[in-house]
C-alpha positions as CSV (number, residue, x, y, z in Angstrom):
1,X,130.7,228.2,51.7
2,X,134.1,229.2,53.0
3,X,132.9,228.2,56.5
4,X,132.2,224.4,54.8
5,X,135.9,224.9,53.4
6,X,137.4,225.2,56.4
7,X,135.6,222.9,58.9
8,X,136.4,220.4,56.3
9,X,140.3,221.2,56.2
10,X,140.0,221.6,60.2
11,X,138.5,217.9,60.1
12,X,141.2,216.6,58.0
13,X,143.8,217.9,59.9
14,X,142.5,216.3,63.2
15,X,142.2,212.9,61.2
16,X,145.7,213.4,60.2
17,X,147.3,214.0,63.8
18,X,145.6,211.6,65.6
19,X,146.6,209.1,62.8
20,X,150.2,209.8,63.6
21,X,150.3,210.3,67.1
22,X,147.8,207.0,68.5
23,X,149.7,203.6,66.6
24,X,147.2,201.2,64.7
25,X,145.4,204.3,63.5
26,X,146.9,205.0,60.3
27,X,143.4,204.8,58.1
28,X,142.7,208.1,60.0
29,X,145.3,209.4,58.4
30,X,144.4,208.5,55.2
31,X,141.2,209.4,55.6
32,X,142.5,213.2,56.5
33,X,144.6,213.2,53.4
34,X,141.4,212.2,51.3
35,X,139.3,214.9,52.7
36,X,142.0,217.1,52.2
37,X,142.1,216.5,48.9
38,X,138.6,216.6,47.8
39,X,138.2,219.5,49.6
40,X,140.6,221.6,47.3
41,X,139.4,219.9,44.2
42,X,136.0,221.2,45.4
43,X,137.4,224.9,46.2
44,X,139.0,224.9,43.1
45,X,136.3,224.1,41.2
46,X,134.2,226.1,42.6
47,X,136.4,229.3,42.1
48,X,136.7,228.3,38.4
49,X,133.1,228.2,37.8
50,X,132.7,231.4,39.8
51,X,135.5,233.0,37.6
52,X,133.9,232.1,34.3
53,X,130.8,234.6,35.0
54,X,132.5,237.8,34.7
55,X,131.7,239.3,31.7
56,X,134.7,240.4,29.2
57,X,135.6,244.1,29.3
């Protein structure tokens, strides 16, 4: 899973620089931003559920 993690942030940073650096390509950009994004809402969602399954001491 953290190999899916970080191709996907990988990804998104490629989108981004290439959306800034080539002109007329600024939906790359945000299209890198909303990978981003999604990606860390699935991360941290993820670590939440997995934190919830330890049992109380």
């Amino acid at each position: 899973m953290m190999a899916l993690f970080l191709l996907l942030v990988l990804v998104a940073v490629v989108l981004g620089i290439i959306g800034v650096a080539a002109h007329g390509l600024g939906y790359l950009l945000a299209i890198g931003i909303v990978i981003f994004v999604a990606d860390l809402l699935f991360f941290g969602a993820r670590l939440s559920r997995r934190a919830r399954r330890r049992p109380v001491r």
